[in-house]
C-alpha positions in Angstrom: -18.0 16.6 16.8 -18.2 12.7 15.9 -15.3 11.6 13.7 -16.2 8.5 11.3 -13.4 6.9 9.2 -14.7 5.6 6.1 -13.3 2.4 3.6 -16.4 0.7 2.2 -14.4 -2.6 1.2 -11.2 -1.7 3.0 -8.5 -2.8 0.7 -5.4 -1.3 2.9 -5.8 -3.7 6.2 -1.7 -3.4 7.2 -2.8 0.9 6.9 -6.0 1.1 8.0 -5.5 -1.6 11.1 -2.3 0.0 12.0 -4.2 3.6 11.8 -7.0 2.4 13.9 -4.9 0.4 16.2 -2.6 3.4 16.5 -6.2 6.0 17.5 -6.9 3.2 20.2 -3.3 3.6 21.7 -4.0 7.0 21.7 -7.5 6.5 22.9 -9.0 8.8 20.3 -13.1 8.5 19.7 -13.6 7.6 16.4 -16.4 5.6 14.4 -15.4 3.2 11.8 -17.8 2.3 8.8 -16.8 -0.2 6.2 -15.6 -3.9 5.9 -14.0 -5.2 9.5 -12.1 -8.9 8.6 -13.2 -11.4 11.4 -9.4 -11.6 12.2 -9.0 -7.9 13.5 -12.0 -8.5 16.0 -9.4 -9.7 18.9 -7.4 -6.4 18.2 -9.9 -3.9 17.8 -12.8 -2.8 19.5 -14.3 -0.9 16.8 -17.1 0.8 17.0 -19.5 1.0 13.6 -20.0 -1.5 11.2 -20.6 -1.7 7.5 -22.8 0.7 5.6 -21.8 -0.2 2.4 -24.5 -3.4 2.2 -22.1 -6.1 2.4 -23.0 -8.8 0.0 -19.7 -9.7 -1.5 -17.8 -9.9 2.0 -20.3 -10.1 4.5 -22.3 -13.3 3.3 -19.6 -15.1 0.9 -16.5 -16.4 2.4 -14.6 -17.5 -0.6 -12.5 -14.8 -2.0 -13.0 -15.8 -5.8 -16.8 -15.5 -4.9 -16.5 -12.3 -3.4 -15.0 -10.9 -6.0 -17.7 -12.0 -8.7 -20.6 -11.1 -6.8 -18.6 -7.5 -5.3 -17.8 -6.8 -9.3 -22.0 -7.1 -9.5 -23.0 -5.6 -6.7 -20.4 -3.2 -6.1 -22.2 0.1 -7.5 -25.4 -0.4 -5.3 -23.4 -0.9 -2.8 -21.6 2.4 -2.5 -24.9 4.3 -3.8 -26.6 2.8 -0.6 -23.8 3.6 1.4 -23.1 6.9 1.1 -26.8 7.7 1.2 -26.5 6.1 4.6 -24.1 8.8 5.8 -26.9 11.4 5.0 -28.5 9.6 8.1 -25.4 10.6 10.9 -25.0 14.1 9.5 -27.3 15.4 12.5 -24.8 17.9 13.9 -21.7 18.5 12.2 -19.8 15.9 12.2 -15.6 14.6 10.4 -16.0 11.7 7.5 -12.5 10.6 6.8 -12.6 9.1 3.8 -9.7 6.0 3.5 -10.4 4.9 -0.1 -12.7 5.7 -3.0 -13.7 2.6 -5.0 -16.5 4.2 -7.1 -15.8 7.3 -8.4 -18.7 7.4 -10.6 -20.8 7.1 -7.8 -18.9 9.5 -5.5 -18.6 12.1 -7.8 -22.2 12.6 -7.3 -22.2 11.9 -3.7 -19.5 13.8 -2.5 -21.1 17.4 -2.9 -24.2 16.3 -1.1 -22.7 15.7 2.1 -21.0 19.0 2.4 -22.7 19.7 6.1 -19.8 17.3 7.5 -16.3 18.3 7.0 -14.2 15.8 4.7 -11.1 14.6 4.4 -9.7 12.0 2.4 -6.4 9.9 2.1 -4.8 9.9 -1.2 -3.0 6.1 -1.8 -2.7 7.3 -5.5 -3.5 10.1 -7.3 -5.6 8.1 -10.1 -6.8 4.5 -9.8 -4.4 2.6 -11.8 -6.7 1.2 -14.2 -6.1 4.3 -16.6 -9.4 4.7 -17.6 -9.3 8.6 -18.9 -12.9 9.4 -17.3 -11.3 9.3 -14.0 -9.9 12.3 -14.2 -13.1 14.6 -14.5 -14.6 12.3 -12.0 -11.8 13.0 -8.8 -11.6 16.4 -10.0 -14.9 16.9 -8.7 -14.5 14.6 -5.8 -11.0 16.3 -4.8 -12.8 19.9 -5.5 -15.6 18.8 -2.9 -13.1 18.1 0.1 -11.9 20.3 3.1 -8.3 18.4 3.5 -6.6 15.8 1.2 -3.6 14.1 3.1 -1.0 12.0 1.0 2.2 10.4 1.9 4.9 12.4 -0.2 5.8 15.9 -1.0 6.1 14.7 -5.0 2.3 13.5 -4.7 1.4 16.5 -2.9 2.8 18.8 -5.8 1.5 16.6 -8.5 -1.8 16.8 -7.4 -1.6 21.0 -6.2 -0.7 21.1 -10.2 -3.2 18.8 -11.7 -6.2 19.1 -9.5 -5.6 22.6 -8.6 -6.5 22.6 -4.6 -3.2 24.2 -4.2 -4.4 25.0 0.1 -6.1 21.9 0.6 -3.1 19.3 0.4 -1.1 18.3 3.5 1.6 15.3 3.6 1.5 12.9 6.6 3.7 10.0 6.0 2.8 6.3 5.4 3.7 4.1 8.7 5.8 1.3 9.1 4.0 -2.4 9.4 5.4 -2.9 12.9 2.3 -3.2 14.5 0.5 -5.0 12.0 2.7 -7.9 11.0 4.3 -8.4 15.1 0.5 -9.0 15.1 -0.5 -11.2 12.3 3.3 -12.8 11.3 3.0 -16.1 12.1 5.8 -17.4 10.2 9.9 -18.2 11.0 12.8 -18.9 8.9 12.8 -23.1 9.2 9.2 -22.1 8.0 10.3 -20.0 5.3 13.6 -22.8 4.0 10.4 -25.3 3.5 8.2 -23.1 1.8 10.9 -22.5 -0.9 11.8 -26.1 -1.7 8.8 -26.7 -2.0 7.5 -24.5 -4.1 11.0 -23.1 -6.3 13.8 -25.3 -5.1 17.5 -24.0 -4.4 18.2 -20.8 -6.0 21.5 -19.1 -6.9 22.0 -15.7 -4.0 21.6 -13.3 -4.4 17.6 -13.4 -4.6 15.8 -10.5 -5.7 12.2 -10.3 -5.2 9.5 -8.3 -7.2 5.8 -8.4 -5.5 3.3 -9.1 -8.4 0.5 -8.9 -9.2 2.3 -7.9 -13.1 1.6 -4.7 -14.0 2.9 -1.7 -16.6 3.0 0.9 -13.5 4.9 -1.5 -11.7 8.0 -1.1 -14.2 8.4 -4.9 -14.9 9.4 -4.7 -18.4 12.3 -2.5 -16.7 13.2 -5.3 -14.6 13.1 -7.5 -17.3 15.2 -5.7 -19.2 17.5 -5.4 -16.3 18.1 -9.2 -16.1 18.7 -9.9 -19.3 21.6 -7.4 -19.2 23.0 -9.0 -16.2 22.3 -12.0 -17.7 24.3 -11.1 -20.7 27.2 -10.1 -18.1 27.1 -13.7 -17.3 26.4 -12.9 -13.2 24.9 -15.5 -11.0 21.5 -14.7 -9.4 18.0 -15.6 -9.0 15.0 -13.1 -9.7 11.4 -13.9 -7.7 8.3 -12.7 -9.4 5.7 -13.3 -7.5 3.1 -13.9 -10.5 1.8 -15.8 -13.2 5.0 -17.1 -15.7 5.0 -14.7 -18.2 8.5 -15.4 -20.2 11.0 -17.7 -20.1 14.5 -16.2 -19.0 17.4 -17.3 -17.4 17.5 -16.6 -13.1 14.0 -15.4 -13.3 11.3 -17.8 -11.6 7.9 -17.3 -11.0 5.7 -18.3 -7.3 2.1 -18.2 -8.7 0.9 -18.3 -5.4 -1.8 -16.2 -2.9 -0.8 -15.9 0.7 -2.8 -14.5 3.4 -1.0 -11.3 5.4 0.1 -13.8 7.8 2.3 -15.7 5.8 3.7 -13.6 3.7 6.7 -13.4 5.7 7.3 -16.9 3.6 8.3 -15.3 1.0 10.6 -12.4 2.7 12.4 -14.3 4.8 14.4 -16.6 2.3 15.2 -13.5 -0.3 17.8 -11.3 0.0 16.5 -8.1 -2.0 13.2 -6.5 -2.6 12.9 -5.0 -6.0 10.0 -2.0 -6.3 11.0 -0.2 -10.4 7.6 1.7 -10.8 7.0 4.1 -13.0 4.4 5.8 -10.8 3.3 5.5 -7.3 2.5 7.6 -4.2 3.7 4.7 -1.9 3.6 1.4 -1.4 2.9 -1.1 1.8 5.5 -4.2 -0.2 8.3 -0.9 0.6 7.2 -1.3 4.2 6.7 -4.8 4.5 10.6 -5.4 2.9 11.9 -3.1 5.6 9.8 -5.1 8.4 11.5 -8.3 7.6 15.1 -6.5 7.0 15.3 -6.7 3.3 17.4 -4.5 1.0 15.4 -2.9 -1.3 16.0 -1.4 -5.1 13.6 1.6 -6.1 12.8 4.0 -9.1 13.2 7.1 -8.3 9.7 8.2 -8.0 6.7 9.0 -5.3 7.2 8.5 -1.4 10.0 5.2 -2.8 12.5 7.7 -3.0 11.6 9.9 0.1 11.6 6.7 2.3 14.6 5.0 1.1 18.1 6.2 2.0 20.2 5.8 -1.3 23.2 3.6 -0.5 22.3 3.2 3.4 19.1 1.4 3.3 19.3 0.1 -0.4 19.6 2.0 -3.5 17.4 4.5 -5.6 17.7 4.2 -9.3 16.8 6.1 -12.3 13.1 5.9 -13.0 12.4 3.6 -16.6 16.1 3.2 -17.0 16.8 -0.8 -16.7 21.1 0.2 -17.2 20.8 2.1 -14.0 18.7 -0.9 -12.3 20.6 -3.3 -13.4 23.9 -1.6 -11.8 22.4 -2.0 -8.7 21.8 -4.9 -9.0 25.1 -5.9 -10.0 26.8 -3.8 -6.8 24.8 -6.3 -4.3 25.6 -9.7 -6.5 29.3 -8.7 -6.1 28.4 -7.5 -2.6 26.3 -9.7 -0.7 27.1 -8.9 2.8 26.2 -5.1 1.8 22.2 -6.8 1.5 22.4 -7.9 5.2 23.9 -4.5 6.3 21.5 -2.1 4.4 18.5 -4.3 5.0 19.4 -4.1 8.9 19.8 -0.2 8.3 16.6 0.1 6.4 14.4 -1.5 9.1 15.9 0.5 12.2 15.1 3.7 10.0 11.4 2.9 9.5 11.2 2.2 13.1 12.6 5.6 13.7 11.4 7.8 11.2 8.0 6.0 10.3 6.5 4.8 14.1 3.0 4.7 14.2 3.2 6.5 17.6 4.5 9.9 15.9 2.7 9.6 13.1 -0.9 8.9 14.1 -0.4 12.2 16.4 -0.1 14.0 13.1 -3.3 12.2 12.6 -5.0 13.7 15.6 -4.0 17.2 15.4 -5.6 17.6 11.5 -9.1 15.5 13.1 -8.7 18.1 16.4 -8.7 21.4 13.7 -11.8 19.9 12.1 -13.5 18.7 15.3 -13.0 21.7 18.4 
């Protein structure tokens, strides 16, 4: 049995290229069919190519492009590309299914490839947009497929409760972003000093980082809220949002700036803590990337955050939505700061335990073997 993996516009490169890197280790056959960056080329030797009639990546190199002509063409797109997989479905064959950008195209698509066995990876349970169709629309995707694997036990429950597929839900963890970013990093810490007087200037240590882009899941009105409490405590500090300025507050700056993967490690290198507050999320690749450059990080208690972090060893879990309880950590590691070298250390020695691509893509393999012998 063929096995194709399947991520029309493939919005998780550090997961999918470390998945796919990690099936080549391994020398597992496997088709992939979606968007393949020019920069992987020299890394992978993947077999496929895009179905998914790529006009807004395939033809138009300019990301602000791509994005206006994808938000046009987008729906045909999927449509024509999941009629395409009618065409390979000559004996029975495994589509792994990485994202779903169209839901109300794959709610309809989904049950009429039901002669190949399906499986599909769960990054959230909903899209984050919040747009209350979705529900009724993944119920019938989720209803119409043989295995769903996500990265937590909380995300498996959640979605056994909601979606009701209470034997079709298995956990494999997310992987650490070894392999990607000793890949693609091509950044240092002389680098990094450069990049931050240029662009901020000196800041007060400790620095604590939030990702952007701004959003409500995210829990930045929590963060918020937590600096001007420490800010009322009179503490010295400096707070990174990596965004658009939004509002004026004391230690809080703002880098409204787009770096490729391979300089992100910019940014990381010159902070000292890696903030993640959400109120909801399965898991997140900025957890993984902190712990690659051996950052401390803060997280809400919530999703795979709290499975992946060790509370006090690697960082420090807080109480979802509670700003009192983030702002406490917060506090510990401005009175401590040699505890944010320590745990950051910690933090990255237990992802390359616990999270190795090695283990984890043979977890991988044994699911695609029970579809595919």
């Amino acid at each position: 049995m063929q096995t194709y993996l399947i991520d029309p516009k493939n919005p998780t490169k550090p997961y999918n290229f470390s998945l796919l890197l990690a099936l080549n280790r391994k020398k597992y056959p496997f088709t992939f069919l979606g968007y393949i960056p020019n920069w992987w080329d020299k890394y992978l030797n993947l077999k496929g190519g895009n179905f998914f009639l790529p006009v807004s990546r395939g033809i138009f190199k300019n990301k602000k492009t791509q994005k206006a002509v994808g938000g046009i063409t987008q729906t045909l797109e999927m449509l024509i590309g999941h009629l395409r997989l009618r065409s390979i479905i000559k004996d029975k064959v495994l589509f792994h299914f990485l994202w779903f950008l169209s839901p109300s195209i794959e709610q309809y698509i989904i049950p009429r490839i039901r002669e190949a066995s399906l499986i599909h990876n769960v990054h959230n349970l909903l899209p984050h947009r919040n747009r209350k169709s979705d529900f009724e629309k993944f119920k019938k995707i989720y209803s119409n497929i043989d295995l769903i694997i996500v990265h937590d036990s909380e995300t498996k429950e959640k979605l056994k409760n909601v979606f009701m597929v209470e034997n079709k839900v298995k956990v494999i963890p997310h992987g650490n972003m070894e392999d990607f970013y000793n890949t693609f990093d091509k950044t240092n810490k002389r680098q990094s000093e450069v990049f931050w007087e240029q662009n901020i200037g000196k800041l007060k240590k400790p620095i604590f980082f939030f990702m952007g882009p701004v959003k409500s899941y995210k829990g930045f009105n929590i963060l918020i809220d937590a600096a001007e409490n420490l800010n009322k405590n009179g503490y010295n500090y400096s707070l990174v949002i990596k965004g658009k300025k939004l509002k004026n507050i004391k230690n809080v700056y703002y880098l409204p700036i787009n770096l490729p993967y391979s300089h992100l490690g910019l940014i990381y290198r010159s902070v000292d803590v890696v903030i993640l507050p959400h109120m909801k999320i399965s898991q997140s690749i900025t957890l993984f990337e902190a712990g690659y450059f051996e950052k401390t990080v803060i997280v809400s208690s919530t999703g795979g955050l709290k499975e992946t972090v060790r509370d006090g060893i690697d960082g420090f879990i807080f109480e979802k939505g509670k700003s009192n309880s983030l702002a406490s950590k917060m506090e510990y590691l401005i009175q401590s700061p040699e505890e944010c070298v320590r745990m950051g250390i910690n933090f990255k020695e237990n992802l390359i335990r616990k999270y190795s691509w090695d283990d984890i893509i043979e977890k991988w393999i044994k699911v695609y073997k029970e579809f595919t012998l």
